[in-house]
N, C-alpha and C positions, 0 to 999 in steps of 0.2 A: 416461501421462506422470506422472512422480513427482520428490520431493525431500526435503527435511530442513528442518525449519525451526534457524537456527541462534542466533537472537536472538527474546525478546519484550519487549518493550516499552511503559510508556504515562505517561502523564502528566495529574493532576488538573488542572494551571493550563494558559492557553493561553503554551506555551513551543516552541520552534521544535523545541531536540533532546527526547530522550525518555529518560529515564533507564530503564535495560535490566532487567527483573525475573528472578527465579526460574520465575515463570510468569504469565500471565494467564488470565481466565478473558473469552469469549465469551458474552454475553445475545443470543438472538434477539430479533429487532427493533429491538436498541439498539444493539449496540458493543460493546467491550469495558470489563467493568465498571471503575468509578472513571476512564474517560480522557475529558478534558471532549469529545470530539468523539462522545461515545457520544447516541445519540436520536431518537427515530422523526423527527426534521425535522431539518434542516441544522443546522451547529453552525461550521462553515468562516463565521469573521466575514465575508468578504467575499459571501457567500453568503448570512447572516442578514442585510447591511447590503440585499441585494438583493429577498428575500423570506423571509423568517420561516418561512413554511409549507411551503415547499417539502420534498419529502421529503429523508429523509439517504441520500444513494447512495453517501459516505464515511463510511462506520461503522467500518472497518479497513483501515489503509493496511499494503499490501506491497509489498515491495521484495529485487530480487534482490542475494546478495551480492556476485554477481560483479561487478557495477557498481562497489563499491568497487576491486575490483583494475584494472578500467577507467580511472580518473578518477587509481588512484594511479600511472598510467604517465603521467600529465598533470603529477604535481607535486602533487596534491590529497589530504589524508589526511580517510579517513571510514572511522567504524568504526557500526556498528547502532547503530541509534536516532536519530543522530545528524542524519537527514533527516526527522525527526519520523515516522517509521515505528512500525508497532507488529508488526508480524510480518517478519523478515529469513530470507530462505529461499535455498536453495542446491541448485543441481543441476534445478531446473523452467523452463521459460520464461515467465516470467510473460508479457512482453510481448506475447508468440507466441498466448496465450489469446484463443479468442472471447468474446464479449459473453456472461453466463448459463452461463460453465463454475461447478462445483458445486467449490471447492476442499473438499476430506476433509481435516482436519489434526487428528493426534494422535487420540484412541479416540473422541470425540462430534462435533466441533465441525463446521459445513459454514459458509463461507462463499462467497455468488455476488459473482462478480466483474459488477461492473458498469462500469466503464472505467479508463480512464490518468488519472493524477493529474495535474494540472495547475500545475506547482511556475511557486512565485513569486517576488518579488525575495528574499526572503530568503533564499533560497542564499545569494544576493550575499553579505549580510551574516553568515553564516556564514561562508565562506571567498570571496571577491571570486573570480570569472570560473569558478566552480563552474555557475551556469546554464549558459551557455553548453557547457558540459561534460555537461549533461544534457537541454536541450532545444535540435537543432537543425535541420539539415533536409535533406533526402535528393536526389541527383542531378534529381526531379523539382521541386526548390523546395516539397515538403510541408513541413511540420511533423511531426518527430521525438521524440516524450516517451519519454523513457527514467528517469522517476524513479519509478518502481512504479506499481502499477494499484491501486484503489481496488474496495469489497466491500460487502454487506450480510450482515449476519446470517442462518440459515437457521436453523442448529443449534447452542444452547450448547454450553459445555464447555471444560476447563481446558486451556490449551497451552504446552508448556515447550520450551526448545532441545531437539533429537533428536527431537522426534517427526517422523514423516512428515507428507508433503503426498502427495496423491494427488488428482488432474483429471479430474474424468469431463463431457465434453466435450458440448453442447448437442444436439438435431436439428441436422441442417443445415436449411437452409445457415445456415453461421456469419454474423454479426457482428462486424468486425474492432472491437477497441475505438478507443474516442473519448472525449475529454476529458470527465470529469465534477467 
């Protein structure tokens, strides 16, 4: 399973959207350097307000582009970065990943995906009824997250729009992801 990345992204202050770089660069163990949610422990306020020490399993948030073209058949304009993403990618299923797939992007970098991102009222106030547009729930009354899946660091390394993404996919049996 493969793709393109087509946006990166990040941001030093904690701000919702992400203004969109030329490239960013990947620290294993941390994040993506200079974006505040980069750090061996949680950095998501509502998650430091909960416990400090906990590890950071949101080091790099992706997000597929297609979902913009999704949301913009609702009435809803979003363009990369814009959902506080730092990697926007095109052509892969993120959501469709097991838990500990190994994402390849661009000539170094690996990032493991560790689960679904867990988006919260702030949609809202980005654009009003945009949640709802990205977290809802499936014929069996589940819970639905369709706002990108969340990563740890593996393998630094510099990542620009055009490079590939490439999935090389865990032992079985898989892991279907779950909110982190």
């Amino acid at each position: 399973m493969s793709g393109t990345v087509t946006a990166v992204s990040s941001s030093a202050d904690y701000t919702f959207t992400k203004p969109n770089r030329p490239s960013i660069t990947l620290v294993a163990g941390l994040g993506v350097a200079g974006d505040v949610h980069a750090g061996v422990t949680v950095k998501h306020r509502s998650r430091v307000a909960q416990d400090p020490t906990q590890p950071n399993l949101r080091q790099v948030h992706l997000i597929h582009e297609e979902l913009f073209a999704e949301v913009a058949e609702q009435g809803f304009t979003v363009a990369p970065g814009e959902l506080g993403e730092n990697v926007t990618t095109r052509g892969i299923d993120l959501l469709g990943l097991p838990v500990g797939t190994l994402l390849r992007i661009g000539a170094e970098a690996v990032v493991e995906v560790t689960g679904l991102r867990n988006p919260c009222l702030q949609i809202d106030g980005f654009q009003d009824g945009l949640l709802k547009r990205v977290v809802g729930r499936d014929e069996d009354g589940n819970i639905v997250r369709r706002a990108g899946i969340m990563g740890v660091v593996r393998a630094g390394g510099v990542i620009r729009p055009g490079d590939g993404v490439e999935a090389e996919l865990p032992p079985g049996p898989h892991r279907p992801l779950d909110r982190v």
